[in-house]
C-alpha positions as CSV (number, residue, x, y, z in Angstrom):
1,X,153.5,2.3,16.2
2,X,156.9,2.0,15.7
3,X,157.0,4.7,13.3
4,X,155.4,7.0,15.6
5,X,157.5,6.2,18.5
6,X,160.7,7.0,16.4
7,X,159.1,10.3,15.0
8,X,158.1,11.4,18.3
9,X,161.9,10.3,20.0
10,X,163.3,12.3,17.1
11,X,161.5,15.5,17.6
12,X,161.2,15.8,21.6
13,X,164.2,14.1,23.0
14,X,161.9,12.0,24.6
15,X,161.1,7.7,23.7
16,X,157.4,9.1,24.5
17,X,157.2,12.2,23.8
18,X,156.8,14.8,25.6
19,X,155.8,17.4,23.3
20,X,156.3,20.1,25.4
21,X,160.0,20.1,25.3
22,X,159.2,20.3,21.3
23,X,160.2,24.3,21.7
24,X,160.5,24.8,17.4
25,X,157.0,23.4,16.7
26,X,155.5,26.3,14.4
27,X,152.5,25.8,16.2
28,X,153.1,26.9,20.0
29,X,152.8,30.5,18.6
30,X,148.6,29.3,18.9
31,X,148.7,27.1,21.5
32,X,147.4,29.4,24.7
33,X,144.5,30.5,22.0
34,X,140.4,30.7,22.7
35,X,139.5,26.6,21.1
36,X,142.5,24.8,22.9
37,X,140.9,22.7,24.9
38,X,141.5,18.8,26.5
39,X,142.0,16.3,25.5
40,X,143.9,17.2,22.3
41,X,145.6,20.4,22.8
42,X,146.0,22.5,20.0
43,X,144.8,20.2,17.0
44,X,145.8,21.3,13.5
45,X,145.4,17.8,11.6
46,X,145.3,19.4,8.3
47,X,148.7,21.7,9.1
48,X,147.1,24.8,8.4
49,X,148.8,26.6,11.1
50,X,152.1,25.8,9.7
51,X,152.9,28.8,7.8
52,X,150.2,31.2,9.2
53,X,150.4,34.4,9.8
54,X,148.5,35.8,12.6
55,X,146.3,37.1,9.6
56,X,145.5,34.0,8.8
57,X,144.8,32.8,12.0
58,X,142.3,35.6,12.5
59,X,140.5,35.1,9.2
60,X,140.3,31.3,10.0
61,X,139.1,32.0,13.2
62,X,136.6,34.3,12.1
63,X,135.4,31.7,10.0
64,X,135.3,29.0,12.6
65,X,133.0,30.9,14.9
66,X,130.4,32.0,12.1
67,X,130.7,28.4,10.5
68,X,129.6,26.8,14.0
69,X,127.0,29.6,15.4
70,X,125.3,28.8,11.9
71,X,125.5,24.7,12.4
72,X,124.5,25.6,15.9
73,X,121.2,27.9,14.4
74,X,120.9,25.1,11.7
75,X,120.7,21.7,14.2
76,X,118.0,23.7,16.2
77,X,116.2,24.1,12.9
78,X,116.4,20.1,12.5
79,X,115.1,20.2,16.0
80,X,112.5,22.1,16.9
81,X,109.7,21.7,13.7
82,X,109.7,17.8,15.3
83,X,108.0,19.5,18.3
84,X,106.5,22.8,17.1
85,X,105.5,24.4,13.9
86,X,104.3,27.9,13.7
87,X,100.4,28.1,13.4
88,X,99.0,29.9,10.4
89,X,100.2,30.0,7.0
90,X,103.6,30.0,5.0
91,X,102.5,31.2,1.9
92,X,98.7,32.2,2.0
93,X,98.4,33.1,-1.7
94,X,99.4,29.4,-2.3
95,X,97.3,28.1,0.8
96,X,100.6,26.4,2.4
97,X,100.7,26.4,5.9
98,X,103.7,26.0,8.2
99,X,102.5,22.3,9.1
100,X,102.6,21.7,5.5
101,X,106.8,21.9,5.7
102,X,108.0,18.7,5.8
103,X,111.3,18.7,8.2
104,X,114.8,18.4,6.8
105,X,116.4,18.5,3.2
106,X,112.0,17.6,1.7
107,X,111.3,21.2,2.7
108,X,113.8,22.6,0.5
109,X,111.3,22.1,-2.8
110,X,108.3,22.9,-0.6
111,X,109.1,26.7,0.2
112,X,108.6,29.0,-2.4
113,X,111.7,30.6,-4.3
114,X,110.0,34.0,-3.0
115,X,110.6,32.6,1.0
116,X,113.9,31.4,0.2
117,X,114.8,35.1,-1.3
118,X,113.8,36.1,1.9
119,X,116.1,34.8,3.9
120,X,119.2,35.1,1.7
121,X,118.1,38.9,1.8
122,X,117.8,39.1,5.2
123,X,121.1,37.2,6.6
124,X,123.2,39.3,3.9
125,X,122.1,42.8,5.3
126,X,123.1,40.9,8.6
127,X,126.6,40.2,7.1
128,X,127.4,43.3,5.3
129,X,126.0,45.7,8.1
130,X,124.8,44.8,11.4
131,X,126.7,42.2,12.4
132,X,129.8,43.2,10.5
133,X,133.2,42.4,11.9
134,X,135.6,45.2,12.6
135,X,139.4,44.7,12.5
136,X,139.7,46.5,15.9
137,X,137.3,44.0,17.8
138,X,138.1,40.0,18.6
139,X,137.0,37.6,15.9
140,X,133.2,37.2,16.1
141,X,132.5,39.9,18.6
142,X,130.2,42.6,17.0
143,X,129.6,46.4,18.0
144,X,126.1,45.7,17.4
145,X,125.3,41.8,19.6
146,X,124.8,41.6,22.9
147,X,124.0,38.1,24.6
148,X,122.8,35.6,22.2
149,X,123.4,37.9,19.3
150,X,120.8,40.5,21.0
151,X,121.1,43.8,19.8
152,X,122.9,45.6,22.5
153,X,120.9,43.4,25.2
154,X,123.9,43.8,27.9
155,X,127.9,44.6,28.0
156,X,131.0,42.4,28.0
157,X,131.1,40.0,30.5
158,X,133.6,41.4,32.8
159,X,134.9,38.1,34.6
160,X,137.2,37.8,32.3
161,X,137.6,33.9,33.7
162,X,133.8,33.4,33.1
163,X,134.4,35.3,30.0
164,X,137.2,32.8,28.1
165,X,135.1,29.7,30.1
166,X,131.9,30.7,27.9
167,X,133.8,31.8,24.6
168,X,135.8,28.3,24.4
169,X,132.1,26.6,25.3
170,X,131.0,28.5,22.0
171,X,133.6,27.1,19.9
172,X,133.7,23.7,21.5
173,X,130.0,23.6,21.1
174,X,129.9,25.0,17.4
175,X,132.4,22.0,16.0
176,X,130.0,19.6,17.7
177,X,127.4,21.3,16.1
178,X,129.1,21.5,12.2
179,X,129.6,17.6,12.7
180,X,126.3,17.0,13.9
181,X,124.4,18.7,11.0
182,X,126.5,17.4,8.5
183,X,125.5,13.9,9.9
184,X,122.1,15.0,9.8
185,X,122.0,16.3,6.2
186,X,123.8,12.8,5.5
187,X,121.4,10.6,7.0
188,X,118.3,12.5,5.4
189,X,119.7,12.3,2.0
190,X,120.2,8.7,2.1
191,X,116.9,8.0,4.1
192,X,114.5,11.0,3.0
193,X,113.8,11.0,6.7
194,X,115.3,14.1,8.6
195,X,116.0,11.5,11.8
196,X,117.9,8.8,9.1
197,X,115.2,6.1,9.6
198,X,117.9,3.8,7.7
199,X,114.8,0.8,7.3
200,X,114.0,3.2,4.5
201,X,117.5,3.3,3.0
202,X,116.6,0.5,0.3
203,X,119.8,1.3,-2.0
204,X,121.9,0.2,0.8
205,X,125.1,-2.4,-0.5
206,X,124.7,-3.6,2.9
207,X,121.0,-4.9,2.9
């Protein structure tokens, strides 16, 4: 505590530092960016920021927003088979039908290698053409997606207060979403249950 105190004195002026009067931090050059949100500010824990450029920044950025939208798409997909499967079959040639799936990391040996194909096919022509970032549009906004990724389903949204309200929902709500999956996969891989039913968990050093 201590430690902190002194570190904190030393660099603001202040014995409790008031970090705005910090005016050489390398990082107030992305402080009034999209993602800076209460309670913690502008949060660069790793001190990535430190030497960006605003090329970097971008890049990362860019990153971010595709990293969480896909967490986002992926805890839905941990979701939503609990409640509702797709009638019908899978893979008829093999007679395995969408209720055969088992949820979570246990379908991964059930789909074929031909339905897996698939979708690696289809989300690179959507990385490489339709949803392709250009250098002259804001990270993550495509020519091409409308609301909710539609194709062209409606404009801009022209309040721009609404607009930077919704956008720092979507990143706020896309790092919830990268930790929540990530707890997700954890929890099925130790439990082979996609909802971590930890009674299962047998190799435990705690049992």
């Amino acid at each position: 505590a201590i430690t902190g105190m002194l570190f904190q004195d030393g660099l603001t002026g202040s014995a409790w530092g008031d970090w705005s009067l910090y005016v050489d931090s390398p990082l107030r050059a992305f402080e009034n960016e999209l993602g800076v949100q209460s309670p913690l500010g502008f949060w660069d824990a790793a001190g990535y920021c430190k030497e960006d450029t605003a090329a970097d920044f971008r890049r990362r950025r860019e990153s971010e927003l595709k990293h969480g939208r896909i967490a986002m798409i992926a805890t839905m997909g941990y979701i939503t088979p609990e409640y509702f499967k797709f009638p019908g079959f899978l893979a008829p040639h093999l007679g395995l039908k969408f209720t055969d799936v088992p949820n979570g990391l246990a379908a991964l040996s059930k789909v074929p290698q031909a339905g897996w194909a698939q979708y690696v096919f289809f989300v690179g022509l959507l990385e490489v053409g339709f949803l392709k970032q250009e250098p002259d549009r804001a990270p993550g906004d495509f020519a091409n997606g409308g609301t909710l990724g539609v194709p062209n389903a409606s404009g801009p949204i022209e309040n721009e207060e609404a607009r930077k309200r919704k956008l720092n929902s979507e990143l706020a709500n896309g790092r919830l979403a990268m930790m929540a999956i990530i707890g997700m996969f954890f929890q099925d891989g130790l439990t082979g249950c996609a909802w971590g039913d930890w009674a299962l968990y047998t190799a435990s050093p705690l049992r």
